[in-house]
N, CA, C and O atoms as CSV, one atom per row, in Angstrom:
chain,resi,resn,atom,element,x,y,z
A,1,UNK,N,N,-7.286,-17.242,5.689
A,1,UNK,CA,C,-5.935,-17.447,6.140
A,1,UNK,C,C,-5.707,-16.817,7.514
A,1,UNK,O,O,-5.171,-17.334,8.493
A,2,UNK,N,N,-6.364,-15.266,7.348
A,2,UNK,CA,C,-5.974,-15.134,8.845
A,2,UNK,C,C,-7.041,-15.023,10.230
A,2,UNK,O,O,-6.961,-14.304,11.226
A,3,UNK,N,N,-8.097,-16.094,9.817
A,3,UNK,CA,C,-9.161,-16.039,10.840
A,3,UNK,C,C,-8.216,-17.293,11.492
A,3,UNK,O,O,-8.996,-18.077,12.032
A,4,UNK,N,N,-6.950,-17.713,11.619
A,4,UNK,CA,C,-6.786,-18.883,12.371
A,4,UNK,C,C,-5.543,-18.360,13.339
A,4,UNK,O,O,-5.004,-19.198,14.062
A,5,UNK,N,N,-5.006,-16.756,13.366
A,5,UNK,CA,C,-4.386,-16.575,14.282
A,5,UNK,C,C,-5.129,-15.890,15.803
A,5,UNK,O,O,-5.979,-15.027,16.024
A,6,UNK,N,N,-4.466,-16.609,16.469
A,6,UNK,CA,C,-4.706,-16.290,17.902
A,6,UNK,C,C,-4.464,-15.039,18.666
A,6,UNK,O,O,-5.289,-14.760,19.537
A,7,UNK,N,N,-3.256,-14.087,18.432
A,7,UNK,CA,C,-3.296,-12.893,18.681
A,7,UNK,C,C,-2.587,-12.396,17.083
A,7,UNK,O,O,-1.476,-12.780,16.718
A,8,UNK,N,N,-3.263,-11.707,16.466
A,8,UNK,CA,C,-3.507,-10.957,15.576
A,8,UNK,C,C,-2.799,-10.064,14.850
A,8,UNK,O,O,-2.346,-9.901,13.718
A,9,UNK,N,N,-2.898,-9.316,16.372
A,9,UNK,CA,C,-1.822,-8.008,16.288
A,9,UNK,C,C,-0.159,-8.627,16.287
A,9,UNK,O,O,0.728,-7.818,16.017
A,10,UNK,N,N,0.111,-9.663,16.507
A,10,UNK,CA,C,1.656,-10.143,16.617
A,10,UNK,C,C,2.108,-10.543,14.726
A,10,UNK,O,O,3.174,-11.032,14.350
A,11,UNK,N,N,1.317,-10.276,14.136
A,11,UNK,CA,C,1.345,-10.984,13.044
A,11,UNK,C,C,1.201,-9.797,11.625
A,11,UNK,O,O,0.292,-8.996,11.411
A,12,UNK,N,N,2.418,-10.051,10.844
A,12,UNK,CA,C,2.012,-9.025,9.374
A,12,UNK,C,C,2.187,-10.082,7.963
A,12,UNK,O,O,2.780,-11.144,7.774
A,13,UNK,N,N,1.503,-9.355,7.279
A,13,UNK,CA,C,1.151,-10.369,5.732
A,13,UNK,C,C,1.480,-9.306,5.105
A,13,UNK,O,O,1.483,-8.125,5.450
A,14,UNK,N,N,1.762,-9.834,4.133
A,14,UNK,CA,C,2.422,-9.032,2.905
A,14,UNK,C,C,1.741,-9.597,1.499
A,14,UNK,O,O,2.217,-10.697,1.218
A,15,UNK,N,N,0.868,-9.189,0.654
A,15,UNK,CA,C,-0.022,-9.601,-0.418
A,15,UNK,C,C,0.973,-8.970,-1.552
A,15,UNK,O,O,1.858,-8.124,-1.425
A,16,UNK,N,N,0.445,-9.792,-2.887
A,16,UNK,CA,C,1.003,-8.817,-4.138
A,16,UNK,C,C,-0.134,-8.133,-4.427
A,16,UNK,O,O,-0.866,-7.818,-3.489
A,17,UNK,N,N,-0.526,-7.742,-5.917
A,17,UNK,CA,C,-1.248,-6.668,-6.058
A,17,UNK,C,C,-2.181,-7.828,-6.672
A,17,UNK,O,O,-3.042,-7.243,-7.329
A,18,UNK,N,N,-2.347,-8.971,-6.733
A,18,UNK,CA,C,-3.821,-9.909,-7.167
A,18,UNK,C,C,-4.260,-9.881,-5.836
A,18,UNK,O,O,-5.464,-9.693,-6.009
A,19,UNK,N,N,-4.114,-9.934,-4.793
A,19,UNK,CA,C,-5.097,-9.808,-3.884
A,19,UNK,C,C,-5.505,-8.141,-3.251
A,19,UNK,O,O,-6.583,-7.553,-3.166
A,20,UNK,N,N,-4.354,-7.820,-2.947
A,20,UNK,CA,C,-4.656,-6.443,-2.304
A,20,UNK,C,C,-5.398,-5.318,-3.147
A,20,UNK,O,O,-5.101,-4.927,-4.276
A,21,UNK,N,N,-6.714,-4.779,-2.106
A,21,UNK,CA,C,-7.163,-3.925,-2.307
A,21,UNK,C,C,-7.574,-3.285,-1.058
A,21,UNK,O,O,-7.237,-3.828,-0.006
A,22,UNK,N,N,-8.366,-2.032,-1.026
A,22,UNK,CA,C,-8.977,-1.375,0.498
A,22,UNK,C,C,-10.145,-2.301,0.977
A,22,UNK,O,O,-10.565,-1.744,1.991
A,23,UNK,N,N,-10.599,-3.000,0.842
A,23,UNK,CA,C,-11.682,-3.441,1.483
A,23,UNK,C,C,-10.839,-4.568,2.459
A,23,UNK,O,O,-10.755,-4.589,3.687
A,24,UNK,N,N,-10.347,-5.341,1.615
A,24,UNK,CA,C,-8.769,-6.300,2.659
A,24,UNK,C,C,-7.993,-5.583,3.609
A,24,UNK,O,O,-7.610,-5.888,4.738
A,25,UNK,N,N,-7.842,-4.568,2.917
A,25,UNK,CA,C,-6.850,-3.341,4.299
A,25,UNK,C,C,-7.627,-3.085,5.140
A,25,UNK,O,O,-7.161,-2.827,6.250
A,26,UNK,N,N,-9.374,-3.047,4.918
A,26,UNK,CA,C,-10.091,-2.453,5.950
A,26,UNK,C,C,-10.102,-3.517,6.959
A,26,UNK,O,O,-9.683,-3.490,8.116
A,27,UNK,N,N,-10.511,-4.201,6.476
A,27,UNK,CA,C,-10.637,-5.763,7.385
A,27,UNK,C,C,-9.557,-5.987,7.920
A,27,UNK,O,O,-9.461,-5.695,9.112
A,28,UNK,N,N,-8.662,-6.440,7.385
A,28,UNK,CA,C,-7.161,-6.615,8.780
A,28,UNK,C,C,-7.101,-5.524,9.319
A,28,UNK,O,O,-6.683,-5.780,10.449
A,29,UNK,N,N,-7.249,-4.473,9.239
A,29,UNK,CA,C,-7.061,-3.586,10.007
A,29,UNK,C,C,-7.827,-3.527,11.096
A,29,UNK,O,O,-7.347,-3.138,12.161
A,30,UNK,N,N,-9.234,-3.934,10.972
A,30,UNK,CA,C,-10.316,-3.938,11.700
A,30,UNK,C,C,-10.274,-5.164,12.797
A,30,UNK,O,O,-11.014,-5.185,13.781
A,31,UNK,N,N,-9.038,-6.462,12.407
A,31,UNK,CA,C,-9.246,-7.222,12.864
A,31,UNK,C,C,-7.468,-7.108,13.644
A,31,UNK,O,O,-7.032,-7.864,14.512
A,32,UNK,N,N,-6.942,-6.270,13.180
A,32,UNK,CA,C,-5.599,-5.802,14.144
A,32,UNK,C,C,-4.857,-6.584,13.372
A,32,UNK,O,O,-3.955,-7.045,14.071
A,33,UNK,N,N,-4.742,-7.181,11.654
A,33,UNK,CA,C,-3.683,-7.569,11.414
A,33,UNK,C,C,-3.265,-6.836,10.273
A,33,UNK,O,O,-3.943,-6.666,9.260
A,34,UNK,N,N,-1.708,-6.258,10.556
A,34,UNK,CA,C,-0.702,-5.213,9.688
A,34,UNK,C,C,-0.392,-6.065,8.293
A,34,UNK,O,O,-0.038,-7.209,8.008
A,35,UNK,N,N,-0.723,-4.879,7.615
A,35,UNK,CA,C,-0.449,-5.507,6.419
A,35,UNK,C,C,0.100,-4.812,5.107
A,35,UNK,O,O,-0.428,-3.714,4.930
A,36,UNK,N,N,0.974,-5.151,4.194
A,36,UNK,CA,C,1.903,-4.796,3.557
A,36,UNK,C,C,1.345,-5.182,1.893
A,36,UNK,O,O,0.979,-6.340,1.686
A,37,UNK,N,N,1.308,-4.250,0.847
A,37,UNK,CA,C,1.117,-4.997,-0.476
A,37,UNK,C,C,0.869,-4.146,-1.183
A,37,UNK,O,O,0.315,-3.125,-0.776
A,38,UNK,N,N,1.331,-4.394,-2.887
A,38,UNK,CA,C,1.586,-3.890,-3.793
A,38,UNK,C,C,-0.233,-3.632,-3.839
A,38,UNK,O,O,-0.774,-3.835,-2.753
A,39,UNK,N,N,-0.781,-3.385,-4.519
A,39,UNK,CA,C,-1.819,-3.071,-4.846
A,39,UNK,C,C,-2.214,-2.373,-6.493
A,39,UNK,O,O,-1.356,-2.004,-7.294
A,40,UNK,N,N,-3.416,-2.328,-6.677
A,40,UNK,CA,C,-3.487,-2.176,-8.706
A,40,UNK,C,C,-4.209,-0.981,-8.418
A,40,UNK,O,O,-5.019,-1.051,-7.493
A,41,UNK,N,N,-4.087,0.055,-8.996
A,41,UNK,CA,C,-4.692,1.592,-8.822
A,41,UNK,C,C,-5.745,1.532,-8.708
A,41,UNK,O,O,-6.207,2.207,-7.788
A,42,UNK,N,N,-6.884,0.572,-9.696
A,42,UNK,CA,C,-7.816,1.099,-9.492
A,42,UNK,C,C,-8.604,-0.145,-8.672
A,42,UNK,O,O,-9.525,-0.838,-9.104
A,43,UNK,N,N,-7.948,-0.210,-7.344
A,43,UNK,CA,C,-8.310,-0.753,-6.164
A,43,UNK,C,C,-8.294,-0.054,-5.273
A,43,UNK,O,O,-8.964,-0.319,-4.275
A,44,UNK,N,N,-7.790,0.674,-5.327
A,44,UNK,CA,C,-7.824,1.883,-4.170
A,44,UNK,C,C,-8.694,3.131,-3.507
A,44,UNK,O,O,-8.473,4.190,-2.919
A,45,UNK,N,N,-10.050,2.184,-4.063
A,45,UNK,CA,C,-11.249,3.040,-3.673
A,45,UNK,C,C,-11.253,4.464,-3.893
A,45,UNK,O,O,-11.661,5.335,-3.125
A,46,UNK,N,N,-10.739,4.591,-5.062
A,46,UNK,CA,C,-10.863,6.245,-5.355
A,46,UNK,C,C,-9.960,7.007,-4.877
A,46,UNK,O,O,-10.297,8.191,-4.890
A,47,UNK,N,N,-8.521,6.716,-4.283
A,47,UNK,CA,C,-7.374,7.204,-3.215
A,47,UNK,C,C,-7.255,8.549,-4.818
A,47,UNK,O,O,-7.767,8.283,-5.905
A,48,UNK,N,N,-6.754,9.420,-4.633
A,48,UNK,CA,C,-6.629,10.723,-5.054
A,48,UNK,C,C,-5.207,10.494,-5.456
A,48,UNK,O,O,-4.686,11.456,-6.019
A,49,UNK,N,N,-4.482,9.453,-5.294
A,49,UNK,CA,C,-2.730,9.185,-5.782
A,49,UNK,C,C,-2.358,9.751,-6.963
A,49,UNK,O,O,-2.858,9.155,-7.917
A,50,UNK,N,N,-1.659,10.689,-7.268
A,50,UNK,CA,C,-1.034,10.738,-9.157
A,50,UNK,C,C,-1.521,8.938,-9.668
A,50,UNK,O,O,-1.337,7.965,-8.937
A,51,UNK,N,N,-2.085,8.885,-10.922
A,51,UNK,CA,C,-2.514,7.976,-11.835
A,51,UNK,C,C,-0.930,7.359,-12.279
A,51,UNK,O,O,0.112,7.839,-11.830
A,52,UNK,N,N,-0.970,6.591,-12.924
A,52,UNK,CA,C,0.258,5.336,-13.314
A,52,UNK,C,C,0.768,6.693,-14.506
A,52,UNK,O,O,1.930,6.958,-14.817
A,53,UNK,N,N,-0.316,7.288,-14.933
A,53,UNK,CA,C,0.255,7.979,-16.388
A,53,UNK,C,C,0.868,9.282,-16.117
A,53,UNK,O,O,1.407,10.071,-16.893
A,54,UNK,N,N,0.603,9.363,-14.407
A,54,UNK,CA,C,0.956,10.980,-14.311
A,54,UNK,C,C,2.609,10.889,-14.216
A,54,UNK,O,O,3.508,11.544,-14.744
A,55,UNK,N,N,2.573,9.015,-12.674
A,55,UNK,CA,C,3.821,9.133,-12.705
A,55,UNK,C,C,4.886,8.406,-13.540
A,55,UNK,O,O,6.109,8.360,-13.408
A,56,UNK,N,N,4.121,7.896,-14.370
A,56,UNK,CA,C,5.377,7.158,-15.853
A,56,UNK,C,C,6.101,8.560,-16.141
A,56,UNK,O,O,7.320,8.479,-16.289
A,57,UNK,N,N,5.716,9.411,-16.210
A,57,UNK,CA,C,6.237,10.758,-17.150
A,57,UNK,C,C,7.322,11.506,-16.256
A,57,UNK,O,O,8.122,12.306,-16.740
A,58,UNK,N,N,7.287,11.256,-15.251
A,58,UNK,CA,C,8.665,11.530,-14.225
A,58,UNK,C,C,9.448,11.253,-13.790
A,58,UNK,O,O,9.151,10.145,-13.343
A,59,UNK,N,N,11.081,11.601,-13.352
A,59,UNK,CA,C,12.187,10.704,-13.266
A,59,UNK,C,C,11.868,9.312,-12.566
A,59,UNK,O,O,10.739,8.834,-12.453
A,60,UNK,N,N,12.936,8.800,-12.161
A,60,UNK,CA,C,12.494,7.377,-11.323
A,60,UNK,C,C,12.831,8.057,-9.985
A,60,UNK,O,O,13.354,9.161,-9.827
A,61,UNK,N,N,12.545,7.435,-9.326
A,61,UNK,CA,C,11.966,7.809,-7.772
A,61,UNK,C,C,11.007,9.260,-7.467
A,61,UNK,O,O,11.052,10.014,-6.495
A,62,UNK,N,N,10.244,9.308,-8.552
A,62,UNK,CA,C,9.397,10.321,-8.146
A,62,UNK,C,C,8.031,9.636,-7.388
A,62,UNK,O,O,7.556,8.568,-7.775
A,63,UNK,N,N,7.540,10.326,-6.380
A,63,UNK,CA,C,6.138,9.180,-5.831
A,63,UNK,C,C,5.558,10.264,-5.344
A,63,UNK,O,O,5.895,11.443,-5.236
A,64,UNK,N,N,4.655,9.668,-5.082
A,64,UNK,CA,C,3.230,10.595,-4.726
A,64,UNK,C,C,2.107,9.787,-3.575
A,64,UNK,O,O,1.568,8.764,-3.998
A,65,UNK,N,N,1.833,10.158,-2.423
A,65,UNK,CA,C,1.499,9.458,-1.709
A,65,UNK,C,C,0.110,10.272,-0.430
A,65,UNK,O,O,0.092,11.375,0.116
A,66,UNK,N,N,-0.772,9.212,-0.382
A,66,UNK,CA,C,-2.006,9.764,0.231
A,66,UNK,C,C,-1.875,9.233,1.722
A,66,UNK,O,O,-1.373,8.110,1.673
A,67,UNK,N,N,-2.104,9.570,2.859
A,67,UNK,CA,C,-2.732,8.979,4.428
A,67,UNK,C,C,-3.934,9.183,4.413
A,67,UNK,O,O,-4.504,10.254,4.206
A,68,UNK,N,N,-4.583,7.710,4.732
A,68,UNK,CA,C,-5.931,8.079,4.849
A,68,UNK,C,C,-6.216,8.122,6.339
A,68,UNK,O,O,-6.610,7.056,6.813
A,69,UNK,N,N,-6.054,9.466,7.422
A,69,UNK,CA,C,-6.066,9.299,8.565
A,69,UNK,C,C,-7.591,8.964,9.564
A,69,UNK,O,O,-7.632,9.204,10.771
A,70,UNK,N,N,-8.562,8.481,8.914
A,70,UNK,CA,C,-9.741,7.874,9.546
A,70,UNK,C,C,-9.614,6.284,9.887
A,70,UNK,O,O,-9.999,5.828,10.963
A,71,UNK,N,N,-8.886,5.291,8.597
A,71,UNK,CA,C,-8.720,4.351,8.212
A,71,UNK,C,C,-6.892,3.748,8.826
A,71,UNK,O,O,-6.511,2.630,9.171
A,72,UNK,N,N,-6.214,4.963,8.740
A,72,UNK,CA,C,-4.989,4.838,9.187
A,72,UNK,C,C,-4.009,4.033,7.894
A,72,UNK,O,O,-3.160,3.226,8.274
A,73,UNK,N,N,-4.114,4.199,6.925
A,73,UNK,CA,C,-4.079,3.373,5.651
A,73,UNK,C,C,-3.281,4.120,4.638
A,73,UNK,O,O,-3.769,4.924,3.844
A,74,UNK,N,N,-1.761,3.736,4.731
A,74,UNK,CA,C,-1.008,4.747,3.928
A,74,UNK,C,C,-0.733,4.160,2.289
A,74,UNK,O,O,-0.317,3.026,2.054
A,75,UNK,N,N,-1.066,5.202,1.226
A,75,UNK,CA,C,-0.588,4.632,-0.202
A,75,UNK,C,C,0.069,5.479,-1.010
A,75,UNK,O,O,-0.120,6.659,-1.307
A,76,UNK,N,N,1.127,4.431,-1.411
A,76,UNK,CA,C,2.365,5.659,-1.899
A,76,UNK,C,C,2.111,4.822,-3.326
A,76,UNK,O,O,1.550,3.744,-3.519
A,77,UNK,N,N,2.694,5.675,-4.164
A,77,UNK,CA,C,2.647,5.112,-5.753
A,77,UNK,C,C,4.044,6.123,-6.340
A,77,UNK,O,O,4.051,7.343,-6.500
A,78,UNK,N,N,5.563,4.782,-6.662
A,78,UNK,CA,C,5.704,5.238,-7.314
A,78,UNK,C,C,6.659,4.917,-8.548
A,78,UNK,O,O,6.457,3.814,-9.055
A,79,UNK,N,N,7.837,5.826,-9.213
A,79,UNK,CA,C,8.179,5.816,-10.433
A,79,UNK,C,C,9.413,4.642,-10.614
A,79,UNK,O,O,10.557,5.000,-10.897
A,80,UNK,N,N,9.056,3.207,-10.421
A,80,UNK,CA,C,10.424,2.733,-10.627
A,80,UNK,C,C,11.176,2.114,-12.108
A,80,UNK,O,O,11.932,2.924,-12.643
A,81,UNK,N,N,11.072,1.148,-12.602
A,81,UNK,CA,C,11.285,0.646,-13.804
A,81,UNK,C,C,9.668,1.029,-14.267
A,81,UNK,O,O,9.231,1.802,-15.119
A,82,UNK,N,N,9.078,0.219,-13.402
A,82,UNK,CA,C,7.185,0.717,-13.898
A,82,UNK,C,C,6.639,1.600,-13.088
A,82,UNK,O,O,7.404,2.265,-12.389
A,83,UNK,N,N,5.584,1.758,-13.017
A,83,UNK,CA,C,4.731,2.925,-11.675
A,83,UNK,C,C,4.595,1.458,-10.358
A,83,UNK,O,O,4.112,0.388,-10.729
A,84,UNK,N,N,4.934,1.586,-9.342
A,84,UNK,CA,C,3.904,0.489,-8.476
A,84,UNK,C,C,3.593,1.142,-7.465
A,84,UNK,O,O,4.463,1.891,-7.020
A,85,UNK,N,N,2.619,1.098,-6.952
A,85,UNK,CA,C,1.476,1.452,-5.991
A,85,UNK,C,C,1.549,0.329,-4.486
A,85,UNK,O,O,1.083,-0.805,-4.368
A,86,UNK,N,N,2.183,1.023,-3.654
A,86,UNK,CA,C,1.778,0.083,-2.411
A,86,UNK,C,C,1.320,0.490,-0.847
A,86,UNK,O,O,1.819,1.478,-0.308
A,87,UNK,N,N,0.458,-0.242,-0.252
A,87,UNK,CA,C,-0.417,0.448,0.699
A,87,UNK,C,C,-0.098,-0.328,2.122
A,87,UNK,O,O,0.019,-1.552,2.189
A,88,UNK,N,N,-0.015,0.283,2.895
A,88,UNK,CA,C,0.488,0.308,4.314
A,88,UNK,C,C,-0.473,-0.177,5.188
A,88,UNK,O,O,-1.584,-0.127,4.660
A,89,UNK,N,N,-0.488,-0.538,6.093
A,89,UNK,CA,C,-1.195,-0.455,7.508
A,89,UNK,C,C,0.221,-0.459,8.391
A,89,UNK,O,O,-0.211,-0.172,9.508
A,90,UNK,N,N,1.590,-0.610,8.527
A,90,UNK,CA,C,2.058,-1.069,9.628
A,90,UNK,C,C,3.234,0.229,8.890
A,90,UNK,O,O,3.884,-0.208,7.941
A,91,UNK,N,N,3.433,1.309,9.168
A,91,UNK,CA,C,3.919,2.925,8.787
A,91,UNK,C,C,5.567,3.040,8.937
A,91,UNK,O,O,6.447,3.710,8.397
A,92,UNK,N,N,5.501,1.986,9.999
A,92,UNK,CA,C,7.420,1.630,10.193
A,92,UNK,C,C,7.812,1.124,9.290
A,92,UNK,O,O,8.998,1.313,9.023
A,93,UNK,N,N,7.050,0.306,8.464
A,93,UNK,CA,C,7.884,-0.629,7.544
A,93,UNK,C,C,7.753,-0.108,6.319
A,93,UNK,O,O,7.932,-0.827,5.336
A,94,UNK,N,N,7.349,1.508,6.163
A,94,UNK,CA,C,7.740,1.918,4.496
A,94,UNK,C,C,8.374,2.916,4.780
A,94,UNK,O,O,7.986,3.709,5.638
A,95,UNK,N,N,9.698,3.085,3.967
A,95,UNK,CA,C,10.409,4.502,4.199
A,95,UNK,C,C,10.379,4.150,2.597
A,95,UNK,O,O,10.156,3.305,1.729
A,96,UNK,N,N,10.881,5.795,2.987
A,96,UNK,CA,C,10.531,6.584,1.226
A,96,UNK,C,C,12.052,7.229,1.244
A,96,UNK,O,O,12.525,8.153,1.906
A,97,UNK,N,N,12.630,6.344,0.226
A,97,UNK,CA,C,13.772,6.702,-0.247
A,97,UNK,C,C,14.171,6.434,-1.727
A,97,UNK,O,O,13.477,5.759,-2.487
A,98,UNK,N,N,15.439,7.063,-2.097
A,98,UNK,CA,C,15.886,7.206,-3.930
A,98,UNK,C,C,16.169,5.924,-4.120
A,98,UNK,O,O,16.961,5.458,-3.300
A,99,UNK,N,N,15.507,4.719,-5.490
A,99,UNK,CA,C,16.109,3.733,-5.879
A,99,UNK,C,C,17.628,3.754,-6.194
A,99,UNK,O,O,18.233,4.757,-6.572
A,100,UNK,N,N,18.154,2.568,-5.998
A,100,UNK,CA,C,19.415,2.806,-6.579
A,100,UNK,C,C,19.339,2.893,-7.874
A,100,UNK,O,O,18.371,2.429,-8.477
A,101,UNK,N,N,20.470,3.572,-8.561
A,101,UNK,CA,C,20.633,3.337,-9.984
A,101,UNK,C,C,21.221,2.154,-10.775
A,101,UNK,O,O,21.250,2.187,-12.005
């Protein structure tokens, strides 16, 4: 899909968590395209995040979140109706704030 854009970097995708994992983040990243998506824990190449079970057990909006600053690759995971896990390349477009109630 995205070997057919022309400049790269002008462009962000947003995946759910059936496609997204780190090896996809590595690659757009590698290829300058920002990218946005839920992601499934244990896609995350071993990211050190609180587990789904650590954060089920805590209020809602509790999260827990890794930078991987070699990769530039941010993943936050956290407590909403379910646990969800989602991973960054483009750092403006996630703020970390309280769900509504």
């Amino acid at each position: 899909m995205v070997s057919i854009l022309h400049t790269s970097n002008a462009h962000k995708v947003y995946f759910d968590n059936f496609f997204t994992g780190f090896s996809l983040m590595k690659h757009l990243q590698d290829i300058e395209v920002r990218e946005t998506g839920t992601v499934q824990f244990n896609r995350m190449n071993k990211c050190p995040n609180a587990a789904d079970k650590e954060i089920r057990g805590k209020e809602r909006g509790a999260y827990d979140y890794r930078f991987d600053s070699r990769n530039e690759i941010l993943a936050v995971t956290w407590n909403d109706n379910s646990c969800v896990t989602q991973s960054c390349l483009e750092l403006q477009e996630l703020a970390l704030c309280q769900p509504p109630e």
